[in-house]
Each structure stands twice: as C-alpha cells, then as structure tokens.
C-alpha positions as CSV (number, residue, x, y, z in Angstrom):
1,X,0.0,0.0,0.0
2,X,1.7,3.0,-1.1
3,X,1.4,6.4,1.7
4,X,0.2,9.5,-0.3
5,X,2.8,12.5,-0.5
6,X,-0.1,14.8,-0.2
7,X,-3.8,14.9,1.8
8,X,-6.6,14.0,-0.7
9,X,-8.5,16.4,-2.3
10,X,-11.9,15.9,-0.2
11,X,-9.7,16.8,3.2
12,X,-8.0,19.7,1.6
13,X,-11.3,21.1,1.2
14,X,-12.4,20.3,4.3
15,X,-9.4,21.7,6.0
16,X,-9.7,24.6,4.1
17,X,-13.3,25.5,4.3
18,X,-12.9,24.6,8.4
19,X,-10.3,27.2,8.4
20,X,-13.1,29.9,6.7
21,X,-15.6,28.6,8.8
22,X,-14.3,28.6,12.0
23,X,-12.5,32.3,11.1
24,X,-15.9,33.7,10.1
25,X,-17.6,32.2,13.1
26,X,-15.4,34.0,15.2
27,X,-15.1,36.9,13.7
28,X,-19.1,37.5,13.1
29,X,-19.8,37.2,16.8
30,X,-21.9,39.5,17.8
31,X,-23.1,40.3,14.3
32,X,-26.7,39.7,14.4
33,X,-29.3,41.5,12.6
34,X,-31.8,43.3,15.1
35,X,-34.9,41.3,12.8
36,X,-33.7,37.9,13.1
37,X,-31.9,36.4,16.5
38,X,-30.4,33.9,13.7
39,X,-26.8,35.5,12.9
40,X,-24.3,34.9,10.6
41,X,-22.0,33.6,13.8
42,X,-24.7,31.3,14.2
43,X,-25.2,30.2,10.3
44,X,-21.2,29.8,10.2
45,X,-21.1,27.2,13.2
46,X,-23.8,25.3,12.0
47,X,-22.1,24.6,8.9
48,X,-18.6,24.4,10.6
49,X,-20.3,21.7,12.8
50,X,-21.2,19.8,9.7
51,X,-17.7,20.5,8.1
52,X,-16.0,18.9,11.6
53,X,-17.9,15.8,11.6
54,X,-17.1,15.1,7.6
55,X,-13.8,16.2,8.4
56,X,-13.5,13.7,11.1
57,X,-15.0,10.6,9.4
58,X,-12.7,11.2,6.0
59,X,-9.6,11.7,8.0
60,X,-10.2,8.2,9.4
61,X,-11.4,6.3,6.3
62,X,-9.0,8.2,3.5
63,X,-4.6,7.7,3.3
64,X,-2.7,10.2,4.9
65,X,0.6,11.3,3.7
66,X,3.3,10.2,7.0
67,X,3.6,12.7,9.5
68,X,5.6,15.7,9.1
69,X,9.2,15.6,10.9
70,X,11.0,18.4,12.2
71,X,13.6,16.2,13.1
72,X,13.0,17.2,17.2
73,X,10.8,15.0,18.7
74,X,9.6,17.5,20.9
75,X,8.5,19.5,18.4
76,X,7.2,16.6,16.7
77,X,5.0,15.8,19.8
78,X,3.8,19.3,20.0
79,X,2.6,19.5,16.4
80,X,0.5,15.9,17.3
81,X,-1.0,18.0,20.0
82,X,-1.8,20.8,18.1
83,X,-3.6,19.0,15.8
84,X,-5.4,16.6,18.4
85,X,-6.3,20.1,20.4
86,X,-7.5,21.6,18.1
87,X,-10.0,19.1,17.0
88,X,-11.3,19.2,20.8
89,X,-11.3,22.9,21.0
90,X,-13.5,22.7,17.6
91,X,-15.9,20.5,18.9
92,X,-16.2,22.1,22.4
93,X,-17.0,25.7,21.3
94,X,-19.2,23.8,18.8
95,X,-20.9,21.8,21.5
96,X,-21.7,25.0,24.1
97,X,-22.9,26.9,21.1
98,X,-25.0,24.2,20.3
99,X,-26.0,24.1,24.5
100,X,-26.8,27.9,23.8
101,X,-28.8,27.2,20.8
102,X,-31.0,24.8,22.6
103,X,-30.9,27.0,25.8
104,X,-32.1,30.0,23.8
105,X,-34.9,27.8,22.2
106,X,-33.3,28.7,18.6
107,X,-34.4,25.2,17.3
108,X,-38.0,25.8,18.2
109,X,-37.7,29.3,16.7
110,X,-36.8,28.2,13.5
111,X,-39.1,25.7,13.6
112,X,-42.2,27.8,14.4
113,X,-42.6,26.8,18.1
114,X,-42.1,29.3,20.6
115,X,-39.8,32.2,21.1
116,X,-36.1,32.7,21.7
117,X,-35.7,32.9,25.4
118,X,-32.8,34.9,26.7
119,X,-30.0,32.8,28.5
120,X,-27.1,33.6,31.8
121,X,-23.4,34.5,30.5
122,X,-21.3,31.6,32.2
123,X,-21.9,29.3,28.8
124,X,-21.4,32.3,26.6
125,X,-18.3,32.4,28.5
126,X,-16.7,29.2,28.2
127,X,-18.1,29.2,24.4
128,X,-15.6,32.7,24.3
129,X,-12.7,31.3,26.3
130,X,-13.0,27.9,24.0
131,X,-12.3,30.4,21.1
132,X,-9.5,31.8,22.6
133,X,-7.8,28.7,22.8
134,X,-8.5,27.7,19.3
135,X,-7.0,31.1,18.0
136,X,-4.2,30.4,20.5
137,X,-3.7,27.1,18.5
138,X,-4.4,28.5,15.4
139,X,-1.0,30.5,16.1
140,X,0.7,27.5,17.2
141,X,-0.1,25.4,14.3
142,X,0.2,28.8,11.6
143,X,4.0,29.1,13.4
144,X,4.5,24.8,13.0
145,X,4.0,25.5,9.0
146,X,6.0,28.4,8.5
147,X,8.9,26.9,10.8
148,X,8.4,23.4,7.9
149,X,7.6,25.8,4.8
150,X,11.0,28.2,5.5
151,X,13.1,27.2,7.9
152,X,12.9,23.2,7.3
153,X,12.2,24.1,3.7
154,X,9.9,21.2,3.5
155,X,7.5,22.1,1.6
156,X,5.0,21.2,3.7
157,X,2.3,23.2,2.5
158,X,2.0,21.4,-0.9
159,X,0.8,18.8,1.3
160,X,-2.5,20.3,2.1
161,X,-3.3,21.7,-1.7
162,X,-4.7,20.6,-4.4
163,X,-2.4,19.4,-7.0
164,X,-0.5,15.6,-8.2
C-alpha cells in the first residue's frame, strides 16, 4: 500500500473551508441583525459543525501522507498536539454553542414553536474562552507551518493543496 505525498483532495477542502468557517464564526460574533436572532456567527457554526464531523469521518477512512518531521521529537510531539487540540477545541465551542442554541430555544424558533428565550453568561463564557484557545492554537499550528515551509524548507504546504 503506497502512503500519499499529499492529503486527498476531499480533506484539503475540508481543512480549508474549516479554516473559513471557523474564522468567520469568530469573527461575526456579535453580528446579528436586530430582525432575526439567527446571525451569521450562528449560520457559520452550523455549517462548521457539519464540516467537523465530515472532516472527522474522512480523515479516518482516506490515506494520509506520513507525519511531518521536524527532526526534534519534541517538536514533533507538539505539532500531534496541536492537531489533536485543536479538533477538541473545535468541537467544544461547537458543542456550548450548540448548549446555547437549545438554551435560547433557537431550534423551536426556526421551527415555528415558541420564542427565543434569553440565557445567563457563564456558557457564553466558556463558548468565548474555547475560542480563545482555538485562535491560540491556530498561532501555534500557523507558526508549525512556517517553521516546515521556510526554515525546514519542506514544503510542507503542498501537502494540504490541491495538485499531483
């Protein structure tokens, strides 16, 4: 069984469309129109919630190219981490928004029962702090690929692009 030299196609969208997702989730909070309690933060992490779990299925049924080495297996440790974190940090701003959702009756809204009740600040909170930690790992994993792309000169972005 030959290993791929690059990710395939379907997960480089993935990644990539995560990536605009998860950015434009963030960066929309708070930009609801006063008509609709539905906001573009909220559209964004629906669909990123849908991305994750595709995402997660292919990367377990598709080849991977090996893991990238730094040649320091610290720093080869750390960028496993990175990558496992942020996965969890994904799914647990995507789970307290979804918390918030229910809390806030959004789901009955849309579907035509009931109201959108108003809701405390301590899940809002951890939903907030989750999204500092995944633009905190963002960095980390941004600073892994430029470290591989020009200081290892790896080429290591090719890997997650389109291409043969």
């Amino acid at each position: 069984m030959d290993t791929p030299k690059r990710y395939h196609p379907l997960m480089v969208t993935l990644h990539w469309l995560t990536v605009i997702l998860i950015l434009g989730a963030g960066l929309l909070s708070g930009q609801g129109g006063s008509t609709s309690p539905i906001s573009p933060h909220m559209i964004f992490g629906s669909l990123l919630l849908v991305t994750m779990v595709i995402r997660l299925i292919v990367r377990f049924t598709v080849k991977r190219p090996v893991w990238a080495n730094t040649g320091n297996p610290f720093l080869n440790k750390l960028g496993e981490l990175v990558h496992i974190a942020l996965y969890a940090a994904a799914f647990y701003i995507l789970t307290l928004g979804g918390l918030i959702a229910i809390q806030r009756n959004l789901i009955g809204y849309v579907l035509g029962a009931g109201s959108v009740e108003r809701v405390s600040g301590d899940l809002r909170m951890f939903h907030q702090l989750g999204w500092m930690a995944v633009l905190g790992l963002l960095f980390l994993h941004i600073g892994g690929t430029v470290y591989h792309q020009f200081i290892l000169k790896d080429n290591l972005l090719s890997r997650m692009w389109f291409g043969k």
